[in-house]
N, CA, C and O atoms as CSV, one atom per row, in Angstrom:
chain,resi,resn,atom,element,x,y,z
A,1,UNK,N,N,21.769,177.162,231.754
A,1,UNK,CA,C,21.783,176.077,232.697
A,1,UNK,C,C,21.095,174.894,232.029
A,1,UNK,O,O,19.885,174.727,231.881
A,2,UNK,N,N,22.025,174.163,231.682
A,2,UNK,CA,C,20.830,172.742,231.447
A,2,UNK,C,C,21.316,170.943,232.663
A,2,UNK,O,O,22.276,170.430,233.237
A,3,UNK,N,N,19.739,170.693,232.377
A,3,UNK,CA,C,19.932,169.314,233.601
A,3,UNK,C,C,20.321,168.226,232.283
A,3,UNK,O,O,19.708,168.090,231.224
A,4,UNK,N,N,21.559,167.519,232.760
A,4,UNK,CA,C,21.583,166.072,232.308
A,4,UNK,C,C,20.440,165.533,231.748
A,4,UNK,O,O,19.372,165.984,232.163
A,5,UNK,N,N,20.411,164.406,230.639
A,5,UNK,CA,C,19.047,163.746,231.094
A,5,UNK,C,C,19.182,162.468,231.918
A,5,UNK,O,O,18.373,161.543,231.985
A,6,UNK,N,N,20.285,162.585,232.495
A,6,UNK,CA,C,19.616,160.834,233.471
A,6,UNK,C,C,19.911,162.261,235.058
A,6,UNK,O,O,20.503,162.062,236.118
A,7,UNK,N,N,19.384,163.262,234.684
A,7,UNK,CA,C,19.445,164.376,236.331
A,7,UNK,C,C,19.975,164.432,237.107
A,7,UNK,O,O,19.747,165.015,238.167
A,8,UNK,N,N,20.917,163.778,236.753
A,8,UNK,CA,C,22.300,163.964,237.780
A,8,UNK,C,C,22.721,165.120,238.255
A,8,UNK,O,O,22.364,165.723,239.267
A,9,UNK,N,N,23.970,165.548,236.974
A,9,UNK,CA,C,24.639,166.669,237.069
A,9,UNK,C,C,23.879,167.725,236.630
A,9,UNK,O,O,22.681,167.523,236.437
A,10,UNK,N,N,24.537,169.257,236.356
A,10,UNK,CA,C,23.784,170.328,235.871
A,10,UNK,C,C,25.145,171.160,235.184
A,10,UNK,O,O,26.084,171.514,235.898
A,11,UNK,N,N,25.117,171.362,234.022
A,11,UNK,CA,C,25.841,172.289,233.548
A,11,UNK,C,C,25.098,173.367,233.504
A,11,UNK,O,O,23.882,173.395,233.314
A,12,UNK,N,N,26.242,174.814,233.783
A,12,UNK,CA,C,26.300,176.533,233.807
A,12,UNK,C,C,26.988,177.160,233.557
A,12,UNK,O,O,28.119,176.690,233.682
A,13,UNK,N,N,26.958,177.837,233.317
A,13,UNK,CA,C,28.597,178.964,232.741
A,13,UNK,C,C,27.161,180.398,233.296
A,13,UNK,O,O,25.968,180.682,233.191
A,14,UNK,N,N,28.424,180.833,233.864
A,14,UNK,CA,C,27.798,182.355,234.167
A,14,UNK,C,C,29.077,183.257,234.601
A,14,UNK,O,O,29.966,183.219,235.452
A,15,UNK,N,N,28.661,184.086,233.532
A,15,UNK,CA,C,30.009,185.304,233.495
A,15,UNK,C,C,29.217,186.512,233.178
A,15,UNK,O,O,29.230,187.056,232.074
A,16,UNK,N,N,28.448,186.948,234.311
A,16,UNK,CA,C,27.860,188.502,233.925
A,16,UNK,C,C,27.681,189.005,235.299
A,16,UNK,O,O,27.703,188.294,236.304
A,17,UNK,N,N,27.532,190.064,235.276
A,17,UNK,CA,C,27.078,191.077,236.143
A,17,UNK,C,C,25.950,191.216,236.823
A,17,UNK,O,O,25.195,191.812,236.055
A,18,UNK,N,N,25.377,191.001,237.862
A,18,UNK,CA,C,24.032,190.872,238.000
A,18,UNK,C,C,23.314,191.501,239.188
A,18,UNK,O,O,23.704,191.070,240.273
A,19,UNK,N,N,22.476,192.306,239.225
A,19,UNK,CA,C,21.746,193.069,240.174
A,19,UNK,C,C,21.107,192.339,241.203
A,19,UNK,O,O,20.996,191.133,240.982
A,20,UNK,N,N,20.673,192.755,242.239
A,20,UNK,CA,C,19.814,191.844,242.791
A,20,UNK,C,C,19.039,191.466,242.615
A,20,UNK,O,O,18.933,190.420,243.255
A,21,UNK,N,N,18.010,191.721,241.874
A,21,UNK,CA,C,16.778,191.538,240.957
A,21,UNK,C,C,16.954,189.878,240.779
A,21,UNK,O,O,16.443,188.816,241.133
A,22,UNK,N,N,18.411,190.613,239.705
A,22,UNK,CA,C,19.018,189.236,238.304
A,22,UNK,C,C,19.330,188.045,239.480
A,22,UNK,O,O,19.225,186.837,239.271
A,23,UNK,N,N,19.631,188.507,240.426
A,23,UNK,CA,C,20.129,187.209,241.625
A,23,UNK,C,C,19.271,186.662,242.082
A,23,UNK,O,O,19.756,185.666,242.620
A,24,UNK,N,N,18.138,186.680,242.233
A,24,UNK,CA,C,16.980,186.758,242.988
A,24,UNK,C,C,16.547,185.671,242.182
A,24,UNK,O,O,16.348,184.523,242.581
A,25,UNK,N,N,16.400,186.133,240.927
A,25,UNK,CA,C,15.492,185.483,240.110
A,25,UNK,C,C,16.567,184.107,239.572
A,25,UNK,O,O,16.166,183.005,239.198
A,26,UNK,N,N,18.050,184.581,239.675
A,26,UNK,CA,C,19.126,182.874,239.401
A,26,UNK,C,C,18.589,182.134,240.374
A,26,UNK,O,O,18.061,181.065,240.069
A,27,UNK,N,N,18.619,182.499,241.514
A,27,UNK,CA,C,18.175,182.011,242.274
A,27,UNK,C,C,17.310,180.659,242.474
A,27,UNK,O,O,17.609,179.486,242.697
A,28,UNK,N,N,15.890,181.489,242.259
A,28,UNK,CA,C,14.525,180.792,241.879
A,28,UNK,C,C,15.148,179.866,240.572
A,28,UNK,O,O,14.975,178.658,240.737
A,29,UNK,N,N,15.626,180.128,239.699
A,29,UNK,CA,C,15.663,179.288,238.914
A,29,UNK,C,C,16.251,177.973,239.403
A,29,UNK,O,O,15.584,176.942,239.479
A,30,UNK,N,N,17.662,178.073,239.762
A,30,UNK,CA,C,18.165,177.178,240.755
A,30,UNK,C,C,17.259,175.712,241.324
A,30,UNK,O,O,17.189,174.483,241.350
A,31,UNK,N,N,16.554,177.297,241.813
A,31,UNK,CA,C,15.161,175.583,243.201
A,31,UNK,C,C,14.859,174.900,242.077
A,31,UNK,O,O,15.175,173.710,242.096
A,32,UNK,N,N,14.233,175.396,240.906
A,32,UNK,CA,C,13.694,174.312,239.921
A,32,UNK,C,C,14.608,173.663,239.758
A,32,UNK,O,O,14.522,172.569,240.317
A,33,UNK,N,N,15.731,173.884,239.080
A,33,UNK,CA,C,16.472,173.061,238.584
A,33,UNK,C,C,16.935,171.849,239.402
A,33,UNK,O,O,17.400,170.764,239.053
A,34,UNK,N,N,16.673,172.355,240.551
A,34,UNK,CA,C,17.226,171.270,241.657
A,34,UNK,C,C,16.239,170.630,241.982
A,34,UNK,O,O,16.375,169.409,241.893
A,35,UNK,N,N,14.996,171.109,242.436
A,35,UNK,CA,C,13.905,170.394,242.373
A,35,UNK,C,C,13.518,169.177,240.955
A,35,UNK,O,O,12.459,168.550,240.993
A,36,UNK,N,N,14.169,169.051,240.194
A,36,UNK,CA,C,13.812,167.636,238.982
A,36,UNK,C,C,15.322,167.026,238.664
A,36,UNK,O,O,15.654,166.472,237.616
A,37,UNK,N,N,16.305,167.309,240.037
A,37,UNK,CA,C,17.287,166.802,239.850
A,37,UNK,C,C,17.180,165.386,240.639
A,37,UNK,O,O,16.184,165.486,241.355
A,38,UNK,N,N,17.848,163.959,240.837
A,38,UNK,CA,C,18.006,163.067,241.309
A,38,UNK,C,C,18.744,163.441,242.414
A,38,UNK,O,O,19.460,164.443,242.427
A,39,UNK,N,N,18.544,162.358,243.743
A,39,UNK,CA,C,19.420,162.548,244.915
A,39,UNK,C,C,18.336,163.923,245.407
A,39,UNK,O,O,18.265,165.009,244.832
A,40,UNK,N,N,17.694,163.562,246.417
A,40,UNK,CA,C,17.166,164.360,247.739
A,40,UNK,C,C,18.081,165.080,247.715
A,40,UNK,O,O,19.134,164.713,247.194
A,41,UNK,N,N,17.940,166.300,248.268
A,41,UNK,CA,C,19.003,167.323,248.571
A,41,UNK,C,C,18.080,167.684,250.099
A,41,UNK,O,O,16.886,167.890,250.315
A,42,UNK,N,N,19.331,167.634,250.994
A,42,UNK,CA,C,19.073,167.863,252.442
A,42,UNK,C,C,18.061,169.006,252.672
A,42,UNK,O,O,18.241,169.917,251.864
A,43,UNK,N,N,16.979,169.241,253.600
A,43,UNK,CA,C,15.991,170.382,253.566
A,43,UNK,C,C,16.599,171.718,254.403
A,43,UNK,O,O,15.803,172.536,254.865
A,44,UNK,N,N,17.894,171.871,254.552
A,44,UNK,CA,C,18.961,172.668,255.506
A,44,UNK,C,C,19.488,172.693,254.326
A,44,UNK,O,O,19.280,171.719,253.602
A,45,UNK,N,N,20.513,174.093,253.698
A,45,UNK,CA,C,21.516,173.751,252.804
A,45,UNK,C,C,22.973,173.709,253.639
A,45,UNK,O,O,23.062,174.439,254.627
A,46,UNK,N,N,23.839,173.071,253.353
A,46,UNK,CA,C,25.258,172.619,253.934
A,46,UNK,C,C,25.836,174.523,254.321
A,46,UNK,O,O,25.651,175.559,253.684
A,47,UNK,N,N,26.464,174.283,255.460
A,47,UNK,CA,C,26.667,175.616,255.685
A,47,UNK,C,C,28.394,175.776,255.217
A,47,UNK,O,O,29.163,174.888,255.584
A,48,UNK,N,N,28.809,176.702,254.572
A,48,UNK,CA,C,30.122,176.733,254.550
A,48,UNK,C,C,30.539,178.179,255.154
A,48,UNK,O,O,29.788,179.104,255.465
A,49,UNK,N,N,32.184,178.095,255.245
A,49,UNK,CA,C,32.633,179.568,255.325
A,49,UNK,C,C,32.457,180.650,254.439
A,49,UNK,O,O,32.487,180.596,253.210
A,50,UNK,N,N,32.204,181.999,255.415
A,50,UNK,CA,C,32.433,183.380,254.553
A,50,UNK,C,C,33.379,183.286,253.605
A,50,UNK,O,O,33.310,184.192,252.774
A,51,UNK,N,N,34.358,182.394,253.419
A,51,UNK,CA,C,35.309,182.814,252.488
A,51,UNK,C,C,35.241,182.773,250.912
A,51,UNK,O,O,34.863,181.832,250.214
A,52,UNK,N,N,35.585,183.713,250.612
A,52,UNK,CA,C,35.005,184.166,249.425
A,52,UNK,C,C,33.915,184.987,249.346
A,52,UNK,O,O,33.637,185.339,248.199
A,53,UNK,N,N,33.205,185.402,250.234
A,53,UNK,CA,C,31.987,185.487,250.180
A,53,UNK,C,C,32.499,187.270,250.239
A,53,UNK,O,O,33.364,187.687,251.009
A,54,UNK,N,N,31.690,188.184,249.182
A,54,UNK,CA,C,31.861,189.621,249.375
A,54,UNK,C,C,30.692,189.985,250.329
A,54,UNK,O,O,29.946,189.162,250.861
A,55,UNK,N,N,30.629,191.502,250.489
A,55,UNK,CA,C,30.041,191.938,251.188
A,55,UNK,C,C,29.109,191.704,252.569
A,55,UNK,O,O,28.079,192.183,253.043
A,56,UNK,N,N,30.315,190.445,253.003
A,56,UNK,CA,C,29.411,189.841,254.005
A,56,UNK,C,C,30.306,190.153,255.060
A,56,UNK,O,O,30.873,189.220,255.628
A,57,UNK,N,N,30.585,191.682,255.518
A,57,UNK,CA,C,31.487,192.417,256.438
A,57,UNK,C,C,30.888,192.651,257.586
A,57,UNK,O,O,31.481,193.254,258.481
């Protein structure tokens, strides 16, 4: 994962397998990354549809 340097955008590529542990912790990484990004990000995250979404039966 790396931030732009004017913090805009964020490039990622992720193609693996990952436990919950490993999710947990993308996760956390995430907040940082978003946390020293530009543009407030709403304190609610945007809600979307289940779709796509596995195991959410």
């Amino acid at each position: 994962m790396k931030l732009s340097e004017n913090k805009k955008p964020v490039s990622l590529s992720i193609n693996e397998t990952l436990s919950a542990h490993e999710l947990t912790t993308l996760i956390a990484e995430f907040t940082v990354v978003r946390a020293n990004m530009l543009h407030e990000a709403p304190k609610t995250p945007p809600v979307k549809s289940d779709e796509g979404m596995s195991g959410q039966d």
